[in-house]
N, C-alpha and C positions, 0 to 999 in steps of 0.2 A: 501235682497232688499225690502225697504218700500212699501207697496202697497199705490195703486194713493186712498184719499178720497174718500169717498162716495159722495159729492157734486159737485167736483169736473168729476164722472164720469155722473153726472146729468147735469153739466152745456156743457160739451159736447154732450151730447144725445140733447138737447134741441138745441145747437147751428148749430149740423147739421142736424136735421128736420126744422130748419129755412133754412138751404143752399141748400137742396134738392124739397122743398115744402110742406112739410107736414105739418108745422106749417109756415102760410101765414101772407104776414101782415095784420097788424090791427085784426086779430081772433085771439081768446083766443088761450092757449094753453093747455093742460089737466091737470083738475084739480089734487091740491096738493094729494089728496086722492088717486087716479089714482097711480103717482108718485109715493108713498109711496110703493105701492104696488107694482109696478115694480120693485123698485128697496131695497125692504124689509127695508126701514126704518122708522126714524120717523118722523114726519113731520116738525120737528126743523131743518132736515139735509135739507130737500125739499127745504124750506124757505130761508135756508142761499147760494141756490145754486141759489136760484128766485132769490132774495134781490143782490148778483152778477153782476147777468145777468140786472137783472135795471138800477144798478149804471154805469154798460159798455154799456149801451144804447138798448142792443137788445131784452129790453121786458119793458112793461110801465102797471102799475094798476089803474083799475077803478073802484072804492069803490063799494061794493056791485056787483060788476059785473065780477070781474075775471083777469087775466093776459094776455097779448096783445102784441102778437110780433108786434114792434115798425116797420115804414117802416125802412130798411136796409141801413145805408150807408159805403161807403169805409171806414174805420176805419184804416189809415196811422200813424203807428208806428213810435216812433222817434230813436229808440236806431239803428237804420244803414242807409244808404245810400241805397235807392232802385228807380227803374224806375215805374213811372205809370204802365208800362204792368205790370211788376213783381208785382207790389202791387196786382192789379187787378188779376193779375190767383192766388194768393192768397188767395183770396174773395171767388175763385172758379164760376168770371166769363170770358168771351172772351173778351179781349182784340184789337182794333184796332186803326186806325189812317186814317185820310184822309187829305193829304198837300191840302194848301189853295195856297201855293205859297213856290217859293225857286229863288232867287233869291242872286245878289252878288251887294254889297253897298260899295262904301267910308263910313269911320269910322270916324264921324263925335269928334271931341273934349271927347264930351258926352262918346262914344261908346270907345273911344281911351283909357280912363282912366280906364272903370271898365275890359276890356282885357287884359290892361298893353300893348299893342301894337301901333304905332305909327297914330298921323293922316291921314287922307287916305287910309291905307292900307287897304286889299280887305278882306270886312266880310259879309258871309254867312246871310242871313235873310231870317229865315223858320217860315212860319205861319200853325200849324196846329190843328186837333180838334178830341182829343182824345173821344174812344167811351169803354162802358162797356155792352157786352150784346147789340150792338147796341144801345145805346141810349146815346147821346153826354152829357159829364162829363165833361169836361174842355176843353179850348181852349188857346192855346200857341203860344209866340212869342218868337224864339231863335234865338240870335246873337252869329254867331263861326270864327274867325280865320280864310280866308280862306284857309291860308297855312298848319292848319290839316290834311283836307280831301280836295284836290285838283281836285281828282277823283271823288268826291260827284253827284251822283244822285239823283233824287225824289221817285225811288223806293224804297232806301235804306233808304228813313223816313217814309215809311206805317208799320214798327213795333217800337221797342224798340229801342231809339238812345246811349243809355248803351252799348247793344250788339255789334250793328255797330261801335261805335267807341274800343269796346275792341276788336274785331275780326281786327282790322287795328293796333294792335299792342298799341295802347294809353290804358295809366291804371287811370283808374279814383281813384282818392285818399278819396278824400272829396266835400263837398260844404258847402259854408252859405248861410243861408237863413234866409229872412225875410218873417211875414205872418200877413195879415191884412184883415178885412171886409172891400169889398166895395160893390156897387150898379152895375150891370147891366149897361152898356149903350147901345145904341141903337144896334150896328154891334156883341157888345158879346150877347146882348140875343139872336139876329137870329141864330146867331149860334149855340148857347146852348140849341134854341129852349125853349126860356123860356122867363117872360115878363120881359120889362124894366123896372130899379130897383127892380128885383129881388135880394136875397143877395149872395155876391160870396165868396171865398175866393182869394183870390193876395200872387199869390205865387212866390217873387222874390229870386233866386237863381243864385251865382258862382260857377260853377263847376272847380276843381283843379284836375290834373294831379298830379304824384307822386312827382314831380318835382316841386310843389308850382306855378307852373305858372297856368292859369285861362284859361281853355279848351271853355265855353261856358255859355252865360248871359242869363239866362231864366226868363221869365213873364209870369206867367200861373193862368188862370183864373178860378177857381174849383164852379161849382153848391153845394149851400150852403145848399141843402136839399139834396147831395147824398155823401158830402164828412166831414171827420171828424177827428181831430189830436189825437193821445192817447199819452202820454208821461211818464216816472216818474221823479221825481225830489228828488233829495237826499240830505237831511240838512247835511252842514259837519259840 
């Protein structure tokens, strides 16, 4: 069995004294010298585990002055389908949720088409405003099908709507999603606790059942300073 790089066990030491606090943000983190010595190499190996960690965002250099855990954002992965909580205790922080509203609408034209369900019929409209560590990340509007979850409460959207709807027997398969920068308006800053035209991200999302059909239309709005997409993309 290969043993893990030596850089590699640097860029983990490093990334979880940033998760625990020992290395905070914006202060430095201990110098390459230090490092070397810890971890008995040289300081080529140090550098290529910094130089890493720059390029993935969680540390940033200041000429003459040293290496600088970066502030911290959610860092959402593309290669699977996961729920805000689940990202979030990922992160290794608390997850939560506070409904704004849950309410049942006619499916207007609009609403009828991206469900695949017919005009009128009765669809779920939940407003709420995801938190990390208590401190509000995003704020979401979701339209579902009423005839999904018929039995639907408000308690059962203060966690993960993933879980709830697989615990009711629904298998989520996939989604698409679209993501774009936009500005703050007036009702998403309050809520986000942040100022108007601050920058967001607009995260539109179909979630699909195993079945190809279209479980639920999500709009969620992500704080541009706490959230962040990591991807790979492969030339064929």
């Amino acid at each position: 069995m290969a043993s893990v790089p030596k850089y590699v066990l640097i860029e983990d030491y490093i990334k979880i004294n940033i998760k625990n606090g020992t290395f905070k943000n914006n202060e430095t983190i201990y110098p390459e010298r230090k490092l070397c010595e810890l971890f008995k190499v040289t300081r080529m190996t140090v550098r290529q585990a910094i130089n890493n960690l720059v390029s993935e965002g969680y540390l940033y250099r200041q000429k003459g002055s040293g290496t600088y855990v970066s502030d911290q954002k959610m860092i959402k992965g593309r290669s699977g389908l996961t729920s805000f909580t689940e990202d979030i205790e990922i992160s290794g922080m608390k997850p939560r949720s506070a409904v704004l509203s849950m309410r049942t609408i006619k499916a207007t034209e609009r609403i009828a088409k991206k469900l695949s369900i017919s005009v009128n019929e009765p669809v779920y409209e939940i407003e709420r405003i995801r938190y990390a560590d208590d401190e509000a990340w995003g704020y979401e509007i979701v339209l579902r099908p009423y005839h999904f979850t018929p039995e639907l409460k408000k308690d059962d959207l203060a966690s993960s709507m993933f879980v709830d709807l697989e615990s009711r027997g629904l298998k989520i398969a996939y989604s698409d999603q679209t993501i774009e920068a936009v500005l703050a308006y007036e009702n998403t800053a309050e809520y986000l606790e942040i100022k108007e035209n601050d920058p967001l991200l607009l995260i539109k999302s179909t979630t699909y059942l195993d079945n190809g059909v279209p479980l639920q239309y999500t709009k969620a709005f992500y704080r541009g300073d706490r959230y962040k997409f990591s991807y790979r993309a492969i030339r064929k």
